[in-house]
N, C-alpha and C positions, 0 to 999 in steps of 0.2 A: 533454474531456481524453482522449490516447490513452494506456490503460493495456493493456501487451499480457503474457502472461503469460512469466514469466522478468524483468521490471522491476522493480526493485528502489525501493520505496517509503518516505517517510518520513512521520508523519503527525503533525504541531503536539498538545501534550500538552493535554487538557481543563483542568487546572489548572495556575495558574503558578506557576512554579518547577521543576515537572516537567519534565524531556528530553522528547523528540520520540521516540518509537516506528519501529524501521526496520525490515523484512521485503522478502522475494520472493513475489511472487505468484505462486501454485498453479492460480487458475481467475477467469476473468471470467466473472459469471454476469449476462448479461441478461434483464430480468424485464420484464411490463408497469408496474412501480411502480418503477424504474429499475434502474441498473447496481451490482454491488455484486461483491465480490473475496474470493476465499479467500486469506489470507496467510498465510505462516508466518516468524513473527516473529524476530526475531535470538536470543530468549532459548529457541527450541524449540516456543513454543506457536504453535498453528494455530487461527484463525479466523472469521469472514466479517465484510466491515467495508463498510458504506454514508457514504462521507466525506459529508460538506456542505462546502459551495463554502467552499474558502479553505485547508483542512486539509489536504491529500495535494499532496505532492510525490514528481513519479518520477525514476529515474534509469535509463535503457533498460540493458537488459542487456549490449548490447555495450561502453557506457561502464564501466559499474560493471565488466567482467572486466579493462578497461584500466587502472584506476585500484586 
């Protein structure tokens, strides 16, 4: 997945019923134990999040300023 920073993210809630979590990512930090993201979330708090495959969905920054 290309996550680049200024992308605005949304990420599937751990429990159901729960919303989906949405933020802008601050920093892509690659590690040798993989890729993981500083966000700063829509509600003010900040971060670092390691998805698992299926979770994170982005929306690139130039869409999200169009929309």
């Amino acid at each position: 997945m290309n996550v680049a920073v200024g992308d605005r993210i949304v990420i599937d809630s751990e429990k159901a019923g729960e919303p989906p979590r949405s933020g802008v990512v601050l920093e892509v930090i690659e590690a040798s134990y993989g890729t993981h993201y500083r966000v700063r979330w829509d509600n003010g708090r900040v971060s670092e999040i390691r998805p698992t495959a299926g979770t994170l969905h982005t929306v690139e920054a130039e869409k999200a300023a169009r929309a």
